[in-house]
VOKE-842911 format. One record per residue: residue in one letter; x, y, z of N, C-alpha, C, O in turn. Coordinates in steps of 0.1 Angstrom, whole numbers, padded with zeros to 4 digits, always signed. Layout:
BEGIN
AXYZXYZXYZXYZ;...
END
This chain:
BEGIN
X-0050+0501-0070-0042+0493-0062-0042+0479-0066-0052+0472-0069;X-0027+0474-0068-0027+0458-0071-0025+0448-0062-0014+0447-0056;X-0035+0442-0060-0032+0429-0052-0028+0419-0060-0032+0416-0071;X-0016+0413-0049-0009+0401-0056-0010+0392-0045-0010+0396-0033;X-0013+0376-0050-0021+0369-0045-0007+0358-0049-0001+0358-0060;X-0005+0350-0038+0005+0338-0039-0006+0325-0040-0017+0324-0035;X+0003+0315-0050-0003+0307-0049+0009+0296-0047+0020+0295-0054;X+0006+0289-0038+0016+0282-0038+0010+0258-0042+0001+0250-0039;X+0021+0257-0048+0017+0242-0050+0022+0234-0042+0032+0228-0046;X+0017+0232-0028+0021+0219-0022+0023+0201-0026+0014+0192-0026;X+0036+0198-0028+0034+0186-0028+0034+0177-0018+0042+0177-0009;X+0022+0165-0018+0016+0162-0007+0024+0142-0010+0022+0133-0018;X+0034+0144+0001+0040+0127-0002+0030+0115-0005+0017+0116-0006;X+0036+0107-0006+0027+0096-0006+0017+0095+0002+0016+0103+0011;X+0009+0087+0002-0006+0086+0011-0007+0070+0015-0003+0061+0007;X-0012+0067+0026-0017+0053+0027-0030+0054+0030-0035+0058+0041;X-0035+0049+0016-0046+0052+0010-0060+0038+0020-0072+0037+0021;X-0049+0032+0023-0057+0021+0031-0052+0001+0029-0042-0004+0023;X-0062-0005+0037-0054-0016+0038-0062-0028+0030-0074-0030+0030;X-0051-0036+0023-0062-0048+0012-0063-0055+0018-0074-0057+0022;X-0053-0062+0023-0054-0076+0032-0045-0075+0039-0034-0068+0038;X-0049-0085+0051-0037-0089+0063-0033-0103+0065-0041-0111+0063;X-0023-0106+0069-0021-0125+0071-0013-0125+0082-0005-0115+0083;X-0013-0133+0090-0010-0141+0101-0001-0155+0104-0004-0167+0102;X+0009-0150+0108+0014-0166+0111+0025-0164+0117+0033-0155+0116;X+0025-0174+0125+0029-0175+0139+0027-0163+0149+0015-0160+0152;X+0038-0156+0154+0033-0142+0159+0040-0129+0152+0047-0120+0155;X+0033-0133+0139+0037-0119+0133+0023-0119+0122+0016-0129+0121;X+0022-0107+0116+0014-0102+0113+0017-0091+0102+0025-0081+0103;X+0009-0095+0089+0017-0085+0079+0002-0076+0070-0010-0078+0071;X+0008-0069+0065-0005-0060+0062-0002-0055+0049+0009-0049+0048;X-0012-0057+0036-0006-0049+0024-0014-0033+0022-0026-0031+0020;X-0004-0023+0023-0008-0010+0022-0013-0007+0009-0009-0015+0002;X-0019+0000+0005-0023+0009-0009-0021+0021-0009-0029+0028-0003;X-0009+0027-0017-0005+0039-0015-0004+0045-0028+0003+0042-0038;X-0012+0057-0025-0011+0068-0037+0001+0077-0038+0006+0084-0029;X+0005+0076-0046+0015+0082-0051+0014+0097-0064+0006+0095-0074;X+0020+0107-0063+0020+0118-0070+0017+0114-0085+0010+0120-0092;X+0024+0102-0089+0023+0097-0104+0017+0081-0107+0021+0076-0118;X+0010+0076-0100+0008+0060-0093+0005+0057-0086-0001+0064-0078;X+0006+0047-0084+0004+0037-0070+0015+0025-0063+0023+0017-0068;X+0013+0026-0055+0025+0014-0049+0017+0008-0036+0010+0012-0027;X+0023-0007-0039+0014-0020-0028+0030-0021-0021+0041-0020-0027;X+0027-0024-0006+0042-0027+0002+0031-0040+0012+0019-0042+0011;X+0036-0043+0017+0036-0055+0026+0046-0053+0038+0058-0056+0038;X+0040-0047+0046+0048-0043+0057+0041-0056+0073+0030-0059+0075;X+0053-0058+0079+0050-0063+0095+0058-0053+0104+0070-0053+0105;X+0048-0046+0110+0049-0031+0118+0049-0020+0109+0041-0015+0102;X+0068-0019+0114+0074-0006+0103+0083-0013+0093+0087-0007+0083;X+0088-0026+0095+0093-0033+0087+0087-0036+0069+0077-0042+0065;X+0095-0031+0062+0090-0035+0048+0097-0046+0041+0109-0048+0042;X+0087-0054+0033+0091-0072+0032+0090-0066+0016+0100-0067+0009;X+0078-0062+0011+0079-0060+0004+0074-0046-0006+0067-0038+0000;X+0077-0044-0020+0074-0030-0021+0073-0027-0039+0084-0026-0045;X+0061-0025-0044+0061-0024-0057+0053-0010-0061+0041-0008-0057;X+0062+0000-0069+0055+0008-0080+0047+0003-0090+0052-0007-0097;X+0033+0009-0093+0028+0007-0102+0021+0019-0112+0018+0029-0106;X+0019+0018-0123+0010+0033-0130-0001+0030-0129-0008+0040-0126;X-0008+0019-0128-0023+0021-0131-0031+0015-0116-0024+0011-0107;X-0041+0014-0114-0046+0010-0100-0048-0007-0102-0046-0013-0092;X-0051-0013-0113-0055-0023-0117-0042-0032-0115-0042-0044-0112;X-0030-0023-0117-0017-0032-0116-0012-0033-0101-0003-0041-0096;X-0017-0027-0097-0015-0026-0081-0018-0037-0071-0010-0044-0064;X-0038-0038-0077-0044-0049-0071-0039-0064-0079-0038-0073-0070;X-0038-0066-0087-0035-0079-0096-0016-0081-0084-0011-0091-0080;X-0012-0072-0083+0002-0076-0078+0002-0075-0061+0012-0077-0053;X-0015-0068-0057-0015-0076-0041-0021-0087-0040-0019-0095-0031;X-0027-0091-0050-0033-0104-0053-0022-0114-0051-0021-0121-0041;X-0013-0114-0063-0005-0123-0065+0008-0126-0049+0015-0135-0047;X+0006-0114-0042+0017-0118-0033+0006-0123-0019+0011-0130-0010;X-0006-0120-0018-0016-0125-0012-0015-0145-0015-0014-0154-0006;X-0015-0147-0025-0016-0158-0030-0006-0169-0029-0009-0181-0029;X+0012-0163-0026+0026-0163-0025+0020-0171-0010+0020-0183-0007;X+0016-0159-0002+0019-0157+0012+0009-0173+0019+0014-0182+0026;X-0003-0173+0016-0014-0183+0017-0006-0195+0014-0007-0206+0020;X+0003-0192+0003+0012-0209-0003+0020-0213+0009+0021-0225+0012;X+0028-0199+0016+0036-0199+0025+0032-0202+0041+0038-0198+0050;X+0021-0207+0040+0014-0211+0053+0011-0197+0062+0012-0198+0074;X+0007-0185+0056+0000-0175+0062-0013-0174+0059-0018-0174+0048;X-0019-0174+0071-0039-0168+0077-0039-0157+0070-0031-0148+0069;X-0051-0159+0063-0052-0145+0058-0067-0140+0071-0078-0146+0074;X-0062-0129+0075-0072-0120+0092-0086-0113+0081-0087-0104+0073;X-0092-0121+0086-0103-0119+0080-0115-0104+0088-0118-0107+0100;X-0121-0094+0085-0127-0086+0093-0138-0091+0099-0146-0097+0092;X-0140-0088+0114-0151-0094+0114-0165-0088+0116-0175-0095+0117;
END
């Protein structure tokens, strides 16, 4: 007797993998996501569900260097960066 066995390959969407930093100013509040991606990574800068901002990257290193740099934007731009306490 043959047993046939399915295998099936789910693909699993993007992930929010977690949060780098947050900044504050006035009453809004923005948050940079880290999101795994099937072939990469991608940094967004969202306040709520709103997205301000949103970059693909291939490597992890290009990810963080480009939350860095809009971290850095944002601090220029008179936003608190919400420190954990």
């Amino acid at each position: 007797m043959k047993r046939h066995e399915s295998r099936s390959v789910r693909y699993e969407g993007p992930e929010d993998v977690g949060t780098l930093w947050m900044m504050h100013r006035r009453e809004h509040t923005a948050r940079c996501a880290l999101i795994a991606r099937r072939n990469g990574w991608e940094v967004r800068v969202l306040m709520g569900r709103d997205l301000l901002l949103e970059e693909r990257c291939e490597r992890a290193d290009e990810a963080f260097s480009t939350a860095e740099l809009w971290k850095t934007r944002m601090l220029q731009d008179g936003w608190r960066q919400v420190l954990p306490a």
